[in-house]
C-alpha positions, 0 to 999 in steps of 0.5 A: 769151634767146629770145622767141617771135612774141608778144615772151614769152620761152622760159623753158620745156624742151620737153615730151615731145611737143614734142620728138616733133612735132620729130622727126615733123617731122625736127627732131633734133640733129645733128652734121657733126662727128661724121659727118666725124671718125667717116667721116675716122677709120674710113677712114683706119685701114682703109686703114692696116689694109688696106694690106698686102692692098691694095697686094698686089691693086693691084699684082697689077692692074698686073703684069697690066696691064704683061704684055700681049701684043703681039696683045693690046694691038692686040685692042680686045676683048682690052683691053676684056676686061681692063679689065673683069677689071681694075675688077672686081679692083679693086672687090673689093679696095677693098669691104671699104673701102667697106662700113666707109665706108657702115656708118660714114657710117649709124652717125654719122649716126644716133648723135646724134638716132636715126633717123627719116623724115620727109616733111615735111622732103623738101617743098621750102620757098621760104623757102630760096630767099630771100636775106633767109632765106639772109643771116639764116641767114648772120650767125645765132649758128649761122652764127657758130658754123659759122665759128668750127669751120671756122677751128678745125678748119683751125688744129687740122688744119693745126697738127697736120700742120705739127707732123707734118711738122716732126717727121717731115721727117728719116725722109722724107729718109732715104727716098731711101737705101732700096731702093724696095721698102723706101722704098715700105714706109716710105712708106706707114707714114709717111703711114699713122700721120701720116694717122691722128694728123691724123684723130684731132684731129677728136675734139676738134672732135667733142667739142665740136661734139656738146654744143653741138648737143644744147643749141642743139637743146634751144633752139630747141624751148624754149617760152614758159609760154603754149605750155606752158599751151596745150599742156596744155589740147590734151593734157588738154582744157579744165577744164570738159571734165575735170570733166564727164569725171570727174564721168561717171567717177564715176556710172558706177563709183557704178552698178557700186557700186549694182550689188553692193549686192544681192549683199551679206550686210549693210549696216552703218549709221551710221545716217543718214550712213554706210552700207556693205555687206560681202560674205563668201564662204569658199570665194573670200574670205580676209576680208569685203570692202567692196562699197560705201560712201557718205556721206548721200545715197548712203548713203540709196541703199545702204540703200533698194537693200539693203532692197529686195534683202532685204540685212540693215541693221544699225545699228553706227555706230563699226564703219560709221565704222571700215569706211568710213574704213579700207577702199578700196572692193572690198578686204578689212576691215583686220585689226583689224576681223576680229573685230567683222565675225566678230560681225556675220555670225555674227548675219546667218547665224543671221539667215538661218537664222530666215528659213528654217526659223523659230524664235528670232529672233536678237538684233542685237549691240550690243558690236561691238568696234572698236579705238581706232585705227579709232574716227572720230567 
């Protein structure tokens, strides 16, 4: 099990952002095995597709280069002229190879750990320079494994080649038989499907080479629980720093509350130890909704600030109670209370009309009637 400076071992899988400092840092799972197969594989199947158009520029570029003139061949600038014509045939028969070649080398490079730049991974390190580093890098399980793939492949590849050659040795020798337009044909389809069976045994290595490199990455970056409590109080603060982050949280979204307090059409009381206040516009609001809540001394608020902004205060403890337990602040009154809130701002609105322009002061209601199911005691 690995253990970490201080002997804990790391039991832990790496968070999120250990593995994005990893990365920062150009610390990510990578494969050589995967890139060799991926660059051996495509290249040789490119020539192989590309060989007939290949052998064509090529031997057009010999055919030119076995045709010169006599005062050609003793003119410096002629020959410079047709090397140079000759380079330049070349590269351009040969670039189609070339950029499979790059396309392929990025692709498998990036296709394990993705890509990523990071300067801190170009600084130069003594430590790499150290012999004790280089020999503890050495006889690591890394460097263990290392030498394990090396001795695999080398047994892989040359099993499979001797195994090639053992069952192709007869087409080889019939190639002397053959006109040597036909033998060169037959040649370079031989070495082209051998090639190509040889470069697919790295898909085995690959294989296995890729798996392993994501878990021993996955190790290296695997923490003790301290690192990961440590962590944690980083990304998240200390305790004492969250409960004073939310305490102030929950004072300032009490103030906005206090601020809809005036702006209620009436405060529902329980009377001493519940208290909210509801809102009903017609025109915005399909129900009343709930502007603010509280219990003892926060309701004691709601009522003084309510009284002081002219906001009716009625006493209705179960319907108080049943708003107060069964509506999230700033969100319409359930169903079941429509008809008990539908009493009440029938009474506030008549309420208001007495204000002003006089006559019967309206009764306060006293059979709000609240279901069984909002009922809290």
């Amino acid at each position: 099990m690995a253990e970490n400076r201080d002997g804990q071992e790391k039991t832990e899988q790496p968070t999120a952002k250990r593995l994005d400092d990893a990365k920062r840092k150009g610390q990510v799972a990578r494969s050589r095995e995967l890139n060799s197969m991926a660059v051996t594989l495509v290249g040789v199947v490119t020539l192989v597709a590309m060989s007939g158009s290949l052998g064509q520029g090529l031997a057009h570029i010999m055919r030119q280069g076995f045709s010169l003139s006599r005062t050609e061949i003793f003119d410096s600038g002629s020959l410079l002229l047709h090397l140079s014509e000759a380079i330049r045939d070349a590269l351009l028969a040969l670039a189609p190879f070339f950029l499979a070649m790059i396309l392929v080398a990025v692709v498998s490079s990036i296709a394990l750990g993705g890509f990523t730049f990071s300067a801190e991974a170009l600084t130069p390190k003594l430590s790499k320079l150290s012999p004790l580093q280089g020999l503890k890098r050495t006889f690591s399980v890394k460097g263990l494994v290392e030498l394990i793939k090396a001795m695999a492949k080398f047994a892989l590849v040359g099993g499979a080649t001797a195994l090639l050659l053992w069952n192709t040795l007869g087409d080889y020798l019939l190639l002397h038989q053959m006109e040597l337009p036909q033998a060169l044909a037959a040649l370079g389809r031989l070495l082209g499907w051998s090639l190509t069976l040889v470069a697919s045994t790295l898909i085995l290595i690959a294989a296995i080479d890729v798996p392993f490199q994501l878990w021993d990455h996955k190790r290296q970056l695997k923490m003790t629980r301290q690192e990961v409590r440590d962590e944690l109080k980083e990304t998240d603060g200390r305790p004492e720093v969250k409960s004073r982050i939310r305490q102030l949280q929950r004072e300032m979204a009490q103030r906005r509350m206090m601020e809809e307090v005036p702006k209620a059409d009436v405060i529902v009381t329980n009377p001493s130890h519940y208290a909210v206040a509801l809102r009903y516009q017609p025109q915005r609001m399909a129900a009343p909704r709930l502007v603010a809540k509280g219990a003892d001394l926060l309701a004691a608020n709601i009522r003084r600030v309510g009284r002081e902004a002219g906001v009716p205060v009625v006493e209705s403890p179960l319907l108080a109670r049943a708003i107060y337990f069964h509506t999230e602040l700033d969100a319409p009154i359930p169903a079941g209370l429509y008809l008990a809130v539908a009493k009440l701002l029938a009474y506030v609105f008549q309420l208001q009309v007495y204000r002003s322009d006089g006559g019967a002061l309206p009764e306060v209601p006293d059979d709000l009637p609240v279901p069984e199911e909002y009922r809290h005691d």
